[in-house]
GUDRENVEX-348430 format. One record per residue (C-alpha): chain; residue number from 0; residue in one letter; y, x, z. Coordinates in Angstrom, 3 decimals, decimal comma, always signed. Each point is the difference from the previous one (the first is absolute). Layout:
REM residues N
chaine	num	residu	yy	xx	zz
A	NUM	A	Y	X	Z
...
***
This chain:
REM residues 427
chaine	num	residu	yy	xx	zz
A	0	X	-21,244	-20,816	+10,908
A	1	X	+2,166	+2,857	+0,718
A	2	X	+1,597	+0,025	+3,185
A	3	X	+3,944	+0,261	-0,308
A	4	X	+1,774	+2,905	+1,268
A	5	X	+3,185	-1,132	+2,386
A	6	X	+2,115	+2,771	+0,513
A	7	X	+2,020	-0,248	+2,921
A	8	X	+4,340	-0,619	-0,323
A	9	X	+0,676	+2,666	+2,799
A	10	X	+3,256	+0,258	-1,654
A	11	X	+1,129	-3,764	-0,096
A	12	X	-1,007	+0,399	+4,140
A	13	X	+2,044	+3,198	+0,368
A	14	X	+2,836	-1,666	-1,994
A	15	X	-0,006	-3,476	+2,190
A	16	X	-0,014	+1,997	+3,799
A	17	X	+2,958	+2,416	-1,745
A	18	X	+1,993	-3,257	-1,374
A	19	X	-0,939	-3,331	+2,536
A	20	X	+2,342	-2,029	-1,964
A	21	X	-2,077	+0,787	-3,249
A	22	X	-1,456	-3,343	-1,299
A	23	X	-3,395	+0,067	-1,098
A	24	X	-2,410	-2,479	-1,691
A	25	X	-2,716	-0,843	-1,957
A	26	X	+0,797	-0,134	-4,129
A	27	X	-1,086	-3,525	-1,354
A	28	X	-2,445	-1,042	-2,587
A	29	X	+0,794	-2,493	-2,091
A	30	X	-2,294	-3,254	+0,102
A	31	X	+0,641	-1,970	-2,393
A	32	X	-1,959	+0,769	-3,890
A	33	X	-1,001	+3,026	+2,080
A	34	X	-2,977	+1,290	-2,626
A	35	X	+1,900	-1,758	-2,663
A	36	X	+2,864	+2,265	+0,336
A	37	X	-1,711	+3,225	+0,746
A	38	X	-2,402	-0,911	-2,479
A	39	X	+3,049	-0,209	-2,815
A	40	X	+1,693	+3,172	+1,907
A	41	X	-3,093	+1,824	-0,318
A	42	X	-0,220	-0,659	-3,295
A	43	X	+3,688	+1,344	-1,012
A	44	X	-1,117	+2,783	+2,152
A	45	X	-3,406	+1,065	-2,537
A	46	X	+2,036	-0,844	-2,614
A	47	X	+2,807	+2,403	+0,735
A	48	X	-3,145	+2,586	+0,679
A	49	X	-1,340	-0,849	-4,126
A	50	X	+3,583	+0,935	-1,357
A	51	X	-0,454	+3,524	+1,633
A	52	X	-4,032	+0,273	-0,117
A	53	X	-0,079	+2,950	-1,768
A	54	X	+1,448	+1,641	+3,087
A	55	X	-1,446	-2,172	+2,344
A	56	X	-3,919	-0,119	-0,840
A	57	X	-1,277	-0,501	+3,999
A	58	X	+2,495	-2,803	+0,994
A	59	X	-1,024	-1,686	-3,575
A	60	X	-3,633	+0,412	+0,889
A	61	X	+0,414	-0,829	+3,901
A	62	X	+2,710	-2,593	-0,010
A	63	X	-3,043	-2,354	+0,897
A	64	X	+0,012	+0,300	+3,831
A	65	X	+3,584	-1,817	-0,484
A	66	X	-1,103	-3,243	-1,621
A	67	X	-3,272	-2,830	+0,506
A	68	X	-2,844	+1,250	-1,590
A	69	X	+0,195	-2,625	-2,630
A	70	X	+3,431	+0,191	-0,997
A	71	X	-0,346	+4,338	+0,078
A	72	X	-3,135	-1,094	-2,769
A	73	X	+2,058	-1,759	-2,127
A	74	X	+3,740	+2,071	-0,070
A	75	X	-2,650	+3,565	-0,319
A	76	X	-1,212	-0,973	-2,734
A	77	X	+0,491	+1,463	-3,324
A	78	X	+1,376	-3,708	-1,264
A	79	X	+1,801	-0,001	+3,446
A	80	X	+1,459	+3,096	-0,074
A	81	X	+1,333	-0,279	-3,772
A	82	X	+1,968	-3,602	+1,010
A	83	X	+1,364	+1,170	+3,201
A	84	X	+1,443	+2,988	-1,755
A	85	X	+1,839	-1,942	-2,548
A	86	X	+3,908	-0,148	+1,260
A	87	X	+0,783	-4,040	-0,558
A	88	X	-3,280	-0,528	+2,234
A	89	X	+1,247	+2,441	+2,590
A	90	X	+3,613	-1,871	-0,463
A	91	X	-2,231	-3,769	+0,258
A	92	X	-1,719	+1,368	+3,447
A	93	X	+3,346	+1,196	+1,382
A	94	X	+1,639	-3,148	-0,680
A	95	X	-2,160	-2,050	+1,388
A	96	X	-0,343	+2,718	+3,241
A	97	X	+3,921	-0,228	+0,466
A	98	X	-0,527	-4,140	-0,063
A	99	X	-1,987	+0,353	+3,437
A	100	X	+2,415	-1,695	+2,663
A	101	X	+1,054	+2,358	+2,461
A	102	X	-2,349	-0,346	+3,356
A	103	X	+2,447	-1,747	+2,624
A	104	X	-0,997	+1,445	+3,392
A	105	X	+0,903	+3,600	-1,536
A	106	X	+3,298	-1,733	-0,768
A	107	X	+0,252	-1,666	+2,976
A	108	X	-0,636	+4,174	+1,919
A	109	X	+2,559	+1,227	-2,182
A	110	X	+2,714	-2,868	+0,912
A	111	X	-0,980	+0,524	+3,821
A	112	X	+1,018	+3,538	-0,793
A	113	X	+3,328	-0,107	-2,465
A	114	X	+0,204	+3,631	-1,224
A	115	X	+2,331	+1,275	-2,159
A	116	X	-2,955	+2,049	-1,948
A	117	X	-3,601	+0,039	+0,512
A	118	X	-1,713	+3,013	-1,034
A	119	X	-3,764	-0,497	-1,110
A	120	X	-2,850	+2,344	-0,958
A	121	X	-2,194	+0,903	-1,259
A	122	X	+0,358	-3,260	-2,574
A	123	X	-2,704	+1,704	-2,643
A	124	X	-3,056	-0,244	+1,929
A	125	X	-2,919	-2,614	-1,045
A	126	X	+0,319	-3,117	+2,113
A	127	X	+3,310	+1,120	+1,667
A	128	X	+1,533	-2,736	+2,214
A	129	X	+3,685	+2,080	+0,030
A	130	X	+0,120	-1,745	-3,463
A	131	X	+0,312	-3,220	+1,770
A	132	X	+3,020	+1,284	+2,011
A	133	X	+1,446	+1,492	-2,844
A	134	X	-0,276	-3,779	-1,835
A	135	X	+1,494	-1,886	+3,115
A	136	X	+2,664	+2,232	+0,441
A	137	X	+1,758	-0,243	-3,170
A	138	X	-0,472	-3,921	+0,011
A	139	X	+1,814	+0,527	+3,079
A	140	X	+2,937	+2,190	-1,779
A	141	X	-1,031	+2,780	+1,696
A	142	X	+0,071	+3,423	-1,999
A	143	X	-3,138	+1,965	+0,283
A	144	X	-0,830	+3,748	+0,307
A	145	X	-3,253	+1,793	-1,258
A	146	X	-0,812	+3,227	+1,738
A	147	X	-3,046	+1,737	-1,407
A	148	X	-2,768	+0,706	+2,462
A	149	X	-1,541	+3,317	-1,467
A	150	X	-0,221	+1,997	-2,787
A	151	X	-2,308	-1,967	-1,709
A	152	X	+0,386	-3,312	+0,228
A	153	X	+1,654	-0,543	-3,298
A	154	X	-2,668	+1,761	-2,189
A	155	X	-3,240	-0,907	+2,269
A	156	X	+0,517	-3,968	+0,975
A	157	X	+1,284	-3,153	-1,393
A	158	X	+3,231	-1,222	-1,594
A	159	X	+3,244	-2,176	+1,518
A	160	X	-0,083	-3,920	+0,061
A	161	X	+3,540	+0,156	+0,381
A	162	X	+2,812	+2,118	-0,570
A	163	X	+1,515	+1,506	+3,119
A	164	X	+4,266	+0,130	+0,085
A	165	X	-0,437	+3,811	+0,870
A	166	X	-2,378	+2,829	+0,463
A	167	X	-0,611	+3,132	+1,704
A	168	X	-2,079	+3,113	-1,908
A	169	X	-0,554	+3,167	+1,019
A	170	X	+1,498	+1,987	-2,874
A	171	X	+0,424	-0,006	-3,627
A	172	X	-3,282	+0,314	-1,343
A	173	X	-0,970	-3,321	+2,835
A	174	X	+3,464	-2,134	-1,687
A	175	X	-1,374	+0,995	-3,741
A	176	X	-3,347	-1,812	+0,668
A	177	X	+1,340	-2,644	+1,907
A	178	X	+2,728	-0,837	-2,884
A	179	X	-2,740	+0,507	-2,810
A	180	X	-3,592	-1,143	+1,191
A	181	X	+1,525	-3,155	+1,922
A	182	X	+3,146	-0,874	-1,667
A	183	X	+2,434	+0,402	+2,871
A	184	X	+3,549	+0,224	-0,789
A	185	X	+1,320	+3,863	-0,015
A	186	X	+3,052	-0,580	+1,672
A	187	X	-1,417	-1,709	+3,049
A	188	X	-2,550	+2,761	+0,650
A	189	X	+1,580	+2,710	+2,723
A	190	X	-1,514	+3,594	+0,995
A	191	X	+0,132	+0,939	+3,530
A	192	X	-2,988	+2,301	+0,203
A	193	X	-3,040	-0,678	+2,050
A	194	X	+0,314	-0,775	+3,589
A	195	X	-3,391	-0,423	+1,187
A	196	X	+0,197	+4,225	-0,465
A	197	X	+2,843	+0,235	+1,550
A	198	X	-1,655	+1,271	+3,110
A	199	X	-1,725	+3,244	-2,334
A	200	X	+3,623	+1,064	-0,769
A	201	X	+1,773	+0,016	+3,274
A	202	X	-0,637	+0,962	+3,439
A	203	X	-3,590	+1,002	-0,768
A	204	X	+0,305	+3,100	+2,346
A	205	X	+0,712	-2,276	+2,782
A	206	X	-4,039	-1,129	-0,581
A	207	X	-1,276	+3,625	-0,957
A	208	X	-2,608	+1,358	+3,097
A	209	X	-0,692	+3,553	+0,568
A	210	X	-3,236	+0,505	-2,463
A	211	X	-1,893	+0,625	+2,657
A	212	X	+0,525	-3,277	+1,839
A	213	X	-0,477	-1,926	-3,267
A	214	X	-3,387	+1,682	-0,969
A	215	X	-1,130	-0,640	+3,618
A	216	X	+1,101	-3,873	-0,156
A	217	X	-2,018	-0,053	-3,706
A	218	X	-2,604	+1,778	+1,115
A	219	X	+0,753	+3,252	-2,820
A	220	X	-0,707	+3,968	+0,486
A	221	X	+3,537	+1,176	+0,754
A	222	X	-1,009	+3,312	-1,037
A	223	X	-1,145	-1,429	-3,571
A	224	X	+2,064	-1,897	-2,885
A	225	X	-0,861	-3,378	-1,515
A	226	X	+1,007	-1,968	-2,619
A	227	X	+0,001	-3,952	+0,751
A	228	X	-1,573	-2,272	-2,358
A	229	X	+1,951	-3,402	-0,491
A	230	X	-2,360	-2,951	-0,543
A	231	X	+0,656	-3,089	-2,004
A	232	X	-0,636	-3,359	+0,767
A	233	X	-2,559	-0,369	-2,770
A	234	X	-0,836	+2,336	-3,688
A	235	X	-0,633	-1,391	-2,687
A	236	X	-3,141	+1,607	-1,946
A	237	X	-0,610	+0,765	-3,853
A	238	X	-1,334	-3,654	-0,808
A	239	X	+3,286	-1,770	+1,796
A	240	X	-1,757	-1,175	+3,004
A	241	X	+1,160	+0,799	+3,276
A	242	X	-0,879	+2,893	+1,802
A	243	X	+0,560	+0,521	+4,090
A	244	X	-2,533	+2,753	+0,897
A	245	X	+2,198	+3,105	-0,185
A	246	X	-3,196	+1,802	+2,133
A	247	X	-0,970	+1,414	-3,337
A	248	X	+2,471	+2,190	-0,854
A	249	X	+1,210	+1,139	+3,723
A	250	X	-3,472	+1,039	+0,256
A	251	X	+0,082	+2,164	-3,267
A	252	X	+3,556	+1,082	+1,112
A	253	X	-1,581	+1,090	+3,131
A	254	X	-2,979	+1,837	-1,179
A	255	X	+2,600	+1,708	-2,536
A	256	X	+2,338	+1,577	+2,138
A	257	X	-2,952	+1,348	+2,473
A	258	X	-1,719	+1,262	-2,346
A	259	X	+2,717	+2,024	-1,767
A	260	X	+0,677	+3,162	+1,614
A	261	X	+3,678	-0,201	-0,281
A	262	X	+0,154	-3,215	+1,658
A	263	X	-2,806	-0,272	+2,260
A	264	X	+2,628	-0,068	+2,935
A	265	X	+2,164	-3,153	-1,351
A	266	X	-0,769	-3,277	+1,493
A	267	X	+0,527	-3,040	-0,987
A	268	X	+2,027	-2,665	+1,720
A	269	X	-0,746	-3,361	-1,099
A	270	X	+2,527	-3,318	+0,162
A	271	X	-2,228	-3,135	-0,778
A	272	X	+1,909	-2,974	-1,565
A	273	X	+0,152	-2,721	+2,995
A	274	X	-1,644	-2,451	-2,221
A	275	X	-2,500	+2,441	-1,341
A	276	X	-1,896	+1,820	+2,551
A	277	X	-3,907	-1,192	-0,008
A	278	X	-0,684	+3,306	-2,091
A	279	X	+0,657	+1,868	+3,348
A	280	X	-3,120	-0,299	+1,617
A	281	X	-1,429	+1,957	-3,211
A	282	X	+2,194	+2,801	+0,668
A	283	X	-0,925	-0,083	+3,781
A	284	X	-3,733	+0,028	-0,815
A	285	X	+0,602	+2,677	-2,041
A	286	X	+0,358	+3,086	+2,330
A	287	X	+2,196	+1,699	-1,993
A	288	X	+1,926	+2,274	+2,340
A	289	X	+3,149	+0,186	-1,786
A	290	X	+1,200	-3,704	-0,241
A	291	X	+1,765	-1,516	+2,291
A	292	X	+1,477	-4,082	+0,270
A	293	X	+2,944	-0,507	+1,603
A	294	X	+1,252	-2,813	+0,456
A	295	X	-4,145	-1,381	+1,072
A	296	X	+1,002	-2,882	-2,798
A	297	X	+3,217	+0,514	-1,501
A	298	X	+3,564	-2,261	+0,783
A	299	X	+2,799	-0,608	-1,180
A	300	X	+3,153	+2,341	+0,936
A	301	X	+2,078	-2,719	+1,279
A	302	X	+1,092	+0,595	+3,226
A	303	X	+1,759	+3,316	+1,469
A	304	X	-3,735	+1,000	+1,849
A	305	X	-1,844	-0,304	-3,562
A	306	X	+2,502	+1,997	-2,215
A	307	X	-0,187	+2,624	+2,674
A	308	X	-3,401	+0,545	-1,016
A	309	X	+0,642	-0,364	-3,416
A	310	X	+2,596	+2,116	-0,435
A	311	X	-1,815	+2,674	+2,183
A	312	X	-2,979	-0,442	-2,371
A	313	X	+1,607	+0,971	-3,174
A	314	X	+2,598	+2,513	+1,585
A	315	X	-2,774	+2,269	+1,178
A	316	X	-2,188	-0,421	-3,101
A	317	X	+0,129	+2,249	-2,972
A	318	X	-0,161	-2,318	-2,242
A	319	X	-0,792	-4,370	-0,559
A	320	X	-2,595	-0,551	-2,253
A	321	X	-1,826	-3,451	-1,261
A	322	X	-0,657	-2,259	-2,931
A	323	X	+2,923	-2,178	-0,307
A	324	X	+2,027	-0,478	+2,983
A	325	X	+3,647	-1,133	+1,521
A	326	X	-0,833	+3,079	+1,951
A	327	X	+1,519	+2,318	-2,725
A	328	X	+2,901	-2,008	+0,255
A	329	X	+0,160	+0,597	+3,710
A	330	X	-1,113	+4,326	-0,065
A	331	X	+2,446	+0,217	-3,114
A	332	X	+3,022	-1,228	+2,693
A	333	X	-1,144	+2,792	+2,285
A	334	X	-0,275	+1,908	-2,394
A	335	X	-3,385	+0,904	+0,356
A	336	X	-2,315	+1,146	-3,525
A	337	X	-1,754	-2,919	-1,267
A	338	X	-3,789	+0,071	-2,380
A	339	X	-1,720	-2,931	-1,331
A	340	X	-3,733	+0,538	-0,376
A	341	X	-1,061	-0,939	-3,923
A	342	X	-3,762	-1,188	-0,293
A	343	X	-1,852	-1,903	-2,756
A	344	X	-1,191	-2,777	+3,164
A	345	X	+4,038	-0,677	+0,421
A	346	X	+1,571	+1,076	-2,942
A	347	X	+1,122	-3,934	-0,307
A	348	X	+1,912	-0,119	+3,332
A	349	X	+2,265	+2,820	-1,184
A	350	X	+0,796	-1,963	-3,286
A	351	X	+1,187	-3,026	+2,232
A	352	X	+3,843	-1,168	-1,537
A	353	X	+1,458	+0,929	+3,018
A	354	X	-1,092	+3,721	+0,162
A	355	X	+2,253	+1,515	-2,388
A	356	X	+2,875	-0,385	+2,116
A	357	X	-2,247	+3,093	+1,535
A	358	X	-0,853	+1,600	-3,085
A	359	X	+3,924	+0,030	-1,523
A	360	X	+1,181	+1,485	+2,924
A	361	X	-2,245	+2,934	-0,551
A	362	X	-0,281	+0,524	+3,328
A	363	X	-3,997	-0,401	+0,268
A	364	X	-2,263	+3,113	-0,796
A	365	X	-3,335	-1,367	-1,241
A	366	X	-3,170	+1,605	+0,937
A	367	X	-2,921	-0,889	-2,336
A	368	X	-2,609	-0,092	+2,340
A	369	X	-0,367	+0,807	+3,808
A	370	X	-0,686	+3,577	-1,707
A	371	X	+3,375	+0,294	-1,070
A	372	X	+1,398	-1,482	+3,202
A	373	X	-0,973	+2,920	+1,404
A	374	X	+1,285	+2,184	-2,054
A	375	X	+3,838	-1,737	+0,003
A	376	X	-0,399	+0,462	+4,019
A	377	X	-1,087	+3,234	-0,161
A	378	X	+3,248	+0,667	-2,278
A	379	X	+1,817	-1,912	+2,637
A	380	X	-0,962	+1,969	+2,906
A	381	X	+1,160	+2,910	-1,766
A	382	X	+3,705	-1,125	-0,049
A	383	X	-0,094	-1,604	-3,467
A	384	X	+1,480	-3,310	-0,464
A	385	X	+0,885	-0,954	-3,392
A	386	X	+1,483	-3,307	+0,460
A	387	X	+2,365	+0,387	+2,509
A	388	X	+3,044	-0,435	-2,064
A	389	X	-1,208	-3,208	-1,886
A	390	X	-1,273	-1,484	+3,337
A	391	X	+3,450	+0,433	+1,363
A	392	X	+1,248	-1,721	-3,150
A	393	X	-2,570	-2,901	+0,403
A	394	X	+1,654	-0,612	+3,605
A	395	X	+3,152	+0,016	-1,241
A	396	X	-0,107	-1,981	-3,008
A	397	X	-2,550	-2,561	+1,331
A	398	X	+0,251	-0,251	+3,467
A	399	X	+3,561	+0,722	+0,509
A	400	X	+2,052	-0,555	-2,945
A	401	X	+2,988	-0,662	+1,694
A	402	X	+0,549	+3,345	+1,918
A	403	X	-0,289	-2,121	+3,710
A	404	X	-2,885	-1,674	+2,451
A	405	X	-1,005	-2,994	-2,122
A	406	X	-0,104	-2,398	+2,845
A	407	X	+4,236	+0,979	-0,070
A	408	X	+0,252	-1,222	-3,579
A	409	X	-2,012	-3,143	+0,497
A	410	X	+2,000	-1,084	+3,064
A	411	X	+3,210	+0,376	-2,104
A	412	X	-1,208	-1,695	-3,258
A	413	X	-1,098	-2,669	+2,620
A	414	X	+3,217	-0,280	+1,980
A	415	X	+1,858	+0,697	-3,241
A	416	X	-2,043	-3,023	-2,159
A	417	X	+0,749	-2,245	+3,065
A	418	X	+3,662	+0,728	+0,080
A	419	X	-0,066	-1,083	-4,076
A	420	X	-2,294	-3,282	+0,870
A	421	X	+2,808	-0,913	+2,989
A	422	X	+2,713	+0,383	-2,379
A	423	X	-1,590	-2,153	-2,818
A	424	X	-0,469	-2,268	+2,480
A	425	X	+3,801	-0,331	+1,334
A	426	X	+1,288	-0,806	-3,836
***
């Protein structure tokens, strides 16, 4: 069995010692028709995958590690698949999903609590117990607010068991998917922006080191330039199966730029996923002299100490490169030049749903092959970046749409909703 990766909430810590009166405690499964419920749930969820399998082949093919082994037998199968794609079935299951009684201890948690609003996310995940809170809330009367978790949740995971009162998307694009792919009403979808990248737009110098202090803390040649490789948290190969050893093509990355005589002097900075790192010891054993892994096995940028080294990471690159990655996201907002790698092994991770939000922003330059990597860097070095103006209109229009810090606009659509719920409330 493979051992699960907990990755540790430094942030929820931080957060609790900066606010003591913070309340903070464990979300609630429901217990009773437990598998029965996320059995049917499961179900809308695959079924919700059929009506868009042309674009979403590997969740159609892996939606299996969600459900019994049995029941994945049955709904996978051709007969399966062709009745759980039929509308009035899909309209039977949700019926009889909406019929499940609401569990009463969430209810109870909720009561305890009273709010005016309770925000949930991320809602679309398999097997998400927010959906439960979500449920008990408006039994209680009390309005509910979706925020969306990443950029993509809505074309990479499940479907709603329940309509939220509001939601929160990023931008445009985010609200268009949201309002076509899950039926959520238009007019209670708001843009604010992203907020989790908040901290890539403003006060990033604050966290900038000298060069020379970063390189010595990530263990880099000061005197040489790198690009940093983003890793994933898994690939997924030519024949839809997943994919986590990313050794293979670091390695030919490696041997690609030292042996090119225009190049021989980059190095190569690489960022493992922090649920993807058992690949590293490869590139360890390897002896390749210009690789270097920093951090040892990845994290998560969530407190002030991580995005430091972050941030430092891609500001002192020349240029983020990997297969598929939220990193792009993240160099784009520093505006730093971005290349996805093509290769026949992982041509099928690039043609995930999700990634065209990438793609249409035309922000990416795509090397075929760690050949042409090296030839876009070498380009790069020489002072040409061809993307700069559309990555500066991919920040704007995605991750800032509303011309402010994102967490701003969420605070006021949240203060602003709850002024509207309080006034509703007094008539």
């Amino acid at each position: 069995m493979k051992k699960k990766i907990t990755i540790p909430d430094d942030a929820l810590r931080e957060i609790r010692s900066d606010i003591p009166r913070l309340v903070v405690e464990p979300i609630k499964r429901r217990v009773f028709l437990r598998h029965f419920t996320k059995n049917i749930r499961e179900m809308l969820n695959y079924a919700h995958i059929l009506n868009y399998e042309e674009i979403r082949r590997w969740d159609a093919a892996k939606w299996g590690r969600n459900f019994p082994a049995f029941l994945w037998r049955l709904v996978s199968s051709p007969t399966g698949k062709q009745i759980l794609k039929k509308p009035d079935v899909q309209k039977r299951l949700r019926s009889l999903e909406q019929k499940i009684p609401v569990d009463a201890a969430i209810r109870r948690q909720i009561q305890r609590f009273a709010p005016d609003l309770l925000i949930a996310m991320p809602l679309v995940i398999p097997d998400s117990a927010d959906v439960e809170y979500l449920r008990a809330a408006q039994s209680l009367g009390i309005p509910v607010l979706f925020s969306i978790a990443s950029w993509d949740n809505l074309l990479s995971k499940g479907t709603f068991h329940g309509k939220p009162d509001f939601s929160v998307v990023w931008n445009e694009s985010l609200a268009v998917e949201l309002a076509g792919m899950h039926g959520i009403d238009r007019d209670t979808i708001f843009i604010t922006g992203a907020p989790r990248f908040d901290h890539l737009l403003d006060g990033v110098d604050e966290r900038i080191l000298p060069r020379s202090e970063f390189c010595r803390i990530a263990g880099l040649d000061e005197n040489k330039d790198y690009i940093l490789y983003v890793g994933s948290n898994y690939l997924v190969n030519s024949e839809l199966k997943k994919d986590t050893d990313e050794a293979v093509i670091i390695l030919e990355m490696a041997d690609a730029f030292a042996n090119d005589p225009h190049a021989k002097d980059i190095n190569i900075l690489v960022r493992p996923h922090p649920t993807n790192f058992g690949f590293l010891e490869k590139l360890r054993a390897s002896g390749r002299s210009n690789l270097v892994i920093f951090p040892a096995s990845g994290e998560i940028p969530d407190t002030e100490e991580k995005r430091m080294r972050f941030h430092n990471s891609i500001f002192h690159s020349m240029a983020v490169t990997g297969i598929n990655t939220t990193a792009f996201v993240e160099a784009s907002a520093l505006d730093k030049p971005c290349v996805t790698i093509h290769t026949p092994d992982f041509v099928e991770t690039q043609q995930l749903p999700h990634f065209h939000h990438l793609t249409d922003g035309e922000f990416l330059e795509t090397a075929n092959g760690v050949g042409d990597l090296v030839r876009i860097v070498g380009a790069i070095k020489s002072g040409v970046d061809t993307c700069r103006d559309q990555r500066c209109a991919f920040v704007r229009s995605f991750l800032r749409p509303c011309g402010k810090p994102a967490v701003d606009a969420y605070v006021e659509l949240v203060e602003d909703l709850g002024i509207r719920i309080k006034g509703k409330g007094k008539k």
